[in-house]
C-alpha positions in Angstrom: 38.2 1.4 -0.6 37.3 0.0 -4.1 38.0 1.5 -7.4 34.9 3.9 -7.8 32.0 2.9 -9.6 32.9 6.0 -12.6 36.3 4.8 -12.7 34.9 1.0 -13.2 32.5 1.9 -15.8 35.4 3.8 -17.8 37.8 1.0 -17.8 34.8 -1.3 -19.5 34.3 0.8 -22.0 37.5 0.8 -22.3 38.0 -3.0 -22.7 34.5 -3.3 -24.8 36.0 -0.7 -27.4 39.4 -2.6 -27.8 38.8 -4.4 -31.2 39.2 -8.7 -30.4 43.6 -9.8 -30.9 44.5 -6.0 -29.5 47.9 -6.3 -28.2 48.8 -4.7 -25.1 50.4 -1.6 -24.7 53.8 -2.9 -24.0 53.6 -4.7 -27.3 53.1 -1.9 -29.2 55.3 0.9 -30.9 55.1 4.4 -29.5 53.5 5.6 -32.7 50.8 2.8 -32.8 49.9 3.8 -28.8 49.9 7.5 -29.6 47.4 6.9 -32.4 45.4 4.2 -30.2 44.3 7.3 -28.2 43.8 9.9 -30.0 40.1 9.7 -30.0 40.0 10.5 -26.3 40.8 13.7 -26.6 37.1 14.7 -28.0 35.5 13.8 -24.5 37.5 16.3 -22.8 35.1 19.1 -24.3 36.4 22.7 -24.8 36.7 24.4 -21.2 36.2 28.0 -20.6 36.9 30.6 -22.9 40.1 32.9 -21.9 40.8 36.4 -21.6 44.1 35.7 -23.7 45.9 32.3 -25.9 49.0 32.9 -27.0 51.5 30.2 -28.9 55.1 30.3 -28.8 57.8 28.5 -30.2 61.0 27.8 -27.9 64.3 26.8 -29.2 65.8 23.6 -27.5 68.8 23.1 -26.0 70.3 20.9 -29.2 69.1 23.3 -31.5 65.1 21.5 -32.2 62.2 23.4 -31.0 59.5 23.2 -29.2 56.0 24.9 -28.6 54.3 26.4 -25.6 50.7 27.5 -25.2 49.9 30.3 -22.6 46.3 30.7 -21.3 46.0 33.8 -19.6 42.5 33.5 -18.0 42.1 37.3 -16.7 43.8 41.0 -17.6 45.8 40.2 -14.9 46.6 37.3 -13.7 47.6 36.2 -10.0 50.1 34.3 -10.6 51.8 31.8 -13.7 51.6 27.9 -13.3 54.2 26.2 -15.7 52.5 22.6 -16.5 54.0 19.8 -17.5 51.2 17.0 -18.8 51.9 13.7 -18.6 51.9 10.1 -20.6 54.9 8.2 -19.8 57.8 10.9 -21.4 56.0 9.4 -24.6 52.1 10.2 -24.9 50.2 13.4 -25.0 50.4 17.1 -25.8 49.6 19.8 -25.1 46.1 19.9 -27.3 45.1 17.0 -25.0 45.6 19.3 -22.3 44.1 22.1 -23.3 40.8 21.5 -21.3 42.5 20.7 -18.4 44.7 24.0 -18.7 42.2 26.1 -19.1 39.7 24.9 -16.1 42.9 25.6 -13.8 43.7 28.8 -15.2 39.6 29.5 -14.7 39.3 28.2 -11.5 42.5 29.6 -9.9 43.0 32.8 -11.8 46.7 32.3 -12.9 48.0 32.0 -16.3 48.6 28.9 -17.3 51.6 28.1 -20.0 51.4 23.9 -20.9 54.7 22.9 -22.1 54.9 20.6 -25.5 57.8 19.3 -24.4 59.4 16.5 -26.9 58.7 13.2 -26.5 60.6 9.7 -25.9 62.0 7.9 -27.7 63.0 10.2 -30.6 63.7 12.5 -27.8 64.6 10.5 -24.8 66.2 12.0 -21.5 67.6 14.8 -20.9 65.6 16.2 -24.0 62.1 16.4 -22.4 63.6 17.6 -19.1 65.7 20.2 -20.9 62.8 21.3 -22.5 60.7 21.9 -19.4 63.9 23.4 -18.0 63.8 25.9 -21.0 59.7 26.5 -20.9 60.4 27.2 -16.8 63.2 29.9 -17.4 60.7 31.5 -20.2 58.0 32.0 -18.4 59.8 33.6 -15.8 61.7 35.6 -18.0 58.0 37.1 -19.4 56.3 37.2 -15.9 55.8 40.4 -17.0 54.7 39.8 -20.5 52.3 37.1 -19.5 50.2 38.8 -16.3 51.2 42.4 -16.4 52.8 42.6 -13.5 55.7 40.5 -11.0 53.8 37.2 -9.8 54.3 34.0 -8.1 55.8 31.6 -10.4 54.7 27.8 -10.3 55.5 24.7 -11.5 53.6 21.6 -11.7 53.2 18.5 -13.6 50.8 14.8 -13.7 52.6 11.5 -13.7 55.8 12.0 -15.7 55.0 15.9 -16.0 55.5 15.5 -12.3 58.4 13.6 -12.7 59.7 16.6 -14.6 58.6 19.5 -12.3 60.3 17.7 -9.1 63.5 18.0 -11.1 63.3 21.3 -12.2 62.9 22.3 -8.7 65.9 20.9 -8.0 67.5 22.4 -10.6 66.2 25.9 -9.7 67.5 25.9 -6.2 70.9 24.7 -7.2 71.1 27.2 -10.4 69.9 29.8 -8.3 67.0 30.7 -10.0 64.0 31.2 -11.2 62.3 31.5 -8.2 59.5 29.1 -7.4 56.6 30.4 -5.0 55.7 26.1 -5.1 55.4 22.7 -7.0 52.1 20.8 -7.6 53.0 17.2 -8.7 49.6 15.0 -9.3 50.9 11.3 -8.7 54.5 12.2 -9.5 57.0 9.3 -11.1 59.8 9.8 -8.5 61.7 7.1 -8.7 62.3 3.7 -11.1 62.4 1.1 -8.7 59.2 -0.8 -9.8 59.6 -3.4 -6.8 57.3 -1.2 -4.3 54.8 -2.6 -2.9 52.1 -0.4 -5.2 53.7 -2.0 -8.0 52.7 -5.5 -7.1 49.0 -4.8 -6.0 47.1 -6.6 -8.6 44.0 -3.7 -7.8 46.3 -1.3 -9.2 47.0 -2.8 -12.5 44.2 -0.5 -14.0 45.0 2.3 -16.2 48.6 2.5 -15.4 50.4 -1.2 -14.7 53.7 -2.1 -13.6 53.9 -3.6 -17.6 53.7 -0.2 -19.1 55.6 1.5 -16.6 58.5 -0.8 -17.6 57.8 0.4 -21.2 58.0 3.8 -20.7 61.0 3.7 -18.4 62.5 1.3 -21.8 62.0 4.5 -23.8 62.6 7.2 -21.8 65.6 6.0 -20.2 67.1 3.0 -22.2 70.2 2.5 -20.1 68.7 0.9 -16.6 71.8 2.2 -14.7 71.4 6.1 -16.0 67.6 5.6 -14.4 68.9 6.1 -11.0 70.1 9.5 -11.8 68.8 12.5 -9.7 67.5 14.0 -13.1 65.7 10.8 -13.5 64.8 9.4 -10.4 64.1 12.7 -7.8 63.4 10.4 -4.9 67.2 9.7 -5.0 68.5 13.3 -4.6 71.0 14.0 -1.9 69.0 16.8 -0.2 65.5 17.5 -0.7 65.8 20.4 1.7 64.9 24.1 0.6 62.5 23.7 -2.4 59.7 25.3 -2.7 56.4 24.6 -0.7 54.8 21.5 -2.6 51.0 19.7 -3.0 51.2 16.2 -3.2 48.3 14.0 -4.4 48.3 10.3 -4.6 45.7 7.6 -6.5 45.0 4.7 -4.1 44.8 2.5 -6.4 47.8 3.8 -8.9 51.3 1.8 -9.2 53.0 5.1 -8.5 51.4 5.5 -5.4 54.4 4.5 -2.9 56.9 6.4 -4.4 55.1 9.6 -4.7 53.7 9.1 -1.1 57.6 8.4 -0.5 59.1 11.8 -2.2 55.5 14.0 0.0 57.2 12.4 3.2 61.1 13.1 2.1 60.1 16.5 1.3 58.3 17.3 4.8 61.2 15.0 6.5 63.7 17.5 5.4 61.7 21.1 6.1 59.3 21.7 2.9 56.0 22.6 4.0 54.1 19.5 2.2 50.3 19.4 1.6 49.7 16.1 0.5 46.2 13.5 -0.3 46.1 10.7 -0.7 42.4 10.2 -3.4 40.4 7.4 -2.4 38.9 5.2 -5.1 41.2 6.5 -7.6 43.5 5.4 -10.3 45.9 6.5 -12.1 45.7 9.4 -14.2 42.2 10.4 -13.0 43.4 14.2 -12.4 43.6 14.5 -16.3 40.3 12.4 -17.4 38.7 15.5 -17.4 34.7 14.9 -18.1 35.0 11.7 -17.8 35.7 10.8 -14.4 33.7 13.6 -11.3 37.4 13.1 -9.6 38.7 15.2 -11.9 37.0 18.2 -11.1 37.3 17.7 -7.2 40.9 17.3 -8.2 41.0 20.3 -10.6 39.2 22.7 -7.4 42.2 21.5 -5.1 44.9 22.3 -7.2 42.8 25.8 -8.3 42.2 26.5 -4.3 45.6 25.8 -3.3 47.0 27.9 -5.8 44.7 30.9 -5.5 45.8 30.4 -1.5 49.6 30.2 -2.3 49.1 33.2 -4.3 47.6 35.4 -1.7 49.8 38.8 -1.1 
């Protein structure tokens, strides 16, 4: 089907904000994107109050630091979900995601802890991996801390966040810890090769195109060759076999669509019990446009009931 008619009317207003001469993204620095956006963040309203907000500082792997934000929605939580937002390994934060994080820790009853993981390219890979790496281990480490009691850990992430949590699922089974009771990755980057077919689909060049994709890969990863890398690219792990059960949703219209649809099929392929939807009408990003596009919360309930399900003693 079409682009829907909310995600239409948001990419026009959109365009008729853009001031005339506005270059695109790809011809911009990181710093003048980052500001280009900020205004957005305003339209994502409050969310729900919670029980508990705490803010830590976590020290990096090269001696920087970096800031977490737990949202602890009840006295006791049912499980912890460790997010990872997206933007390319270069946009957004965790303020952006606030909203977001706290309708999921709302709707599903876990705690919530958004990583501000550093950004690209004054931090480009491993940095914003090792980061998540270290937020993961954290939160495990203060299961107790967090919800009171021993509870299923989580990891999930949007777009390059779910770049990020595929990996550190692999890197949890082959460390041997922590243990991961599943993975939610919302239109996942798995893999750089930007010649699938989703790529090329001139309905997809929306909110996401295979132009900016390019750009973030640029500053993320400068060296083309070290993109292929596991820690990089998930899709091309050797095994795939014995992580944790995963949800898998797709845009129809998104660039990234093929290669997340790709990694939901790999995963079930090799014995991971795979959930995965494919949303209809939708582009890129849409799980994160919260109050702007209705998507979002359809989007937000899934993830909420699936982890409130996975939860279950």
């Amino acid at each position: 089907m079409a682009l829907d008619r909310a995600s239409t009317a948001f990419l026009q207003e959109l365009a008729d904000s853009a001031p005339p001469g506005t270059p695109t993204m790809w011809e911009m620095t990181p710093a003048q994107v980052r500001a280009a956006g900020a205004d957005r963040r305003a339209r994502y309203g409050s969310g729900p109050d919670m029980h508990r907000v705490e803010e830590h500082l976590l020290d990096g792997h090269d001696g920087g630091v970096f800031r977490v934000r737990v949202l602890v929605p009840v006295q006791t939580p049912a499980a912890v979900l460790v997010h990872l937002h997206g933007g390319g390994w270069v946009l957004g934060d965790i303020d952006g995601y606030d909203t977001l994080g706290r309708l999921l820790a709302d709707r599903s009853g876990a705690a919530v802890v958004l990583v501000e993981y550093r950004k690209a390219p004054e931090h480009p890979f491993p940095t914003p991996l090792e980061d998540g790496w270290t937020a993961l281990q954290w939160a495990a480490e203060h299961l107790q801390a967090i919800a009171g009691r021993p509870v299923p850990l989580f990891v999930a992430g949007d777009s390059a966040g779910g770049n990020l949590a595929a990996v550190l699922t692999h890197r949890a089974r082959d460390r041997g810890g922590p243990e991961l009771a599943g993975q939610v990755l919302m239109y996942p980057v798995t893999d750089a090769d930007l010649t699938r077919p989703s790529y090329r689909e001139p309905e997809n060049q929306s909110f996401l195109t295979t132009d900016e994709m390019r750009w973030f890969w640029h500053h993320y990863v400068p060296d083309e060759s070290a993109r292929r890398h596991p820690e990089a690219s998930p899709l091309r792990a050797d095994s795939l076999g014995d992580l944790p059960p995963a949800l898998v949703v797709t845009a129809e219209h998104d660039v990234l669509c093929d290669e997340g649809e790709a990694y939901a099929q790999r995963l079930r392929a090799e014995g991971v019990a795979v959930v995965h939807r494919r949303w209809p009408g939708q582009m890129h990003a849409f799980f994160s446009l919260v109050n702007i596009l209705p998507a979002s919360a359809e989007a937000i309930d899934l993830v909420a009931a699936h982890l409130r399900g996975s939860a279950a003693p």
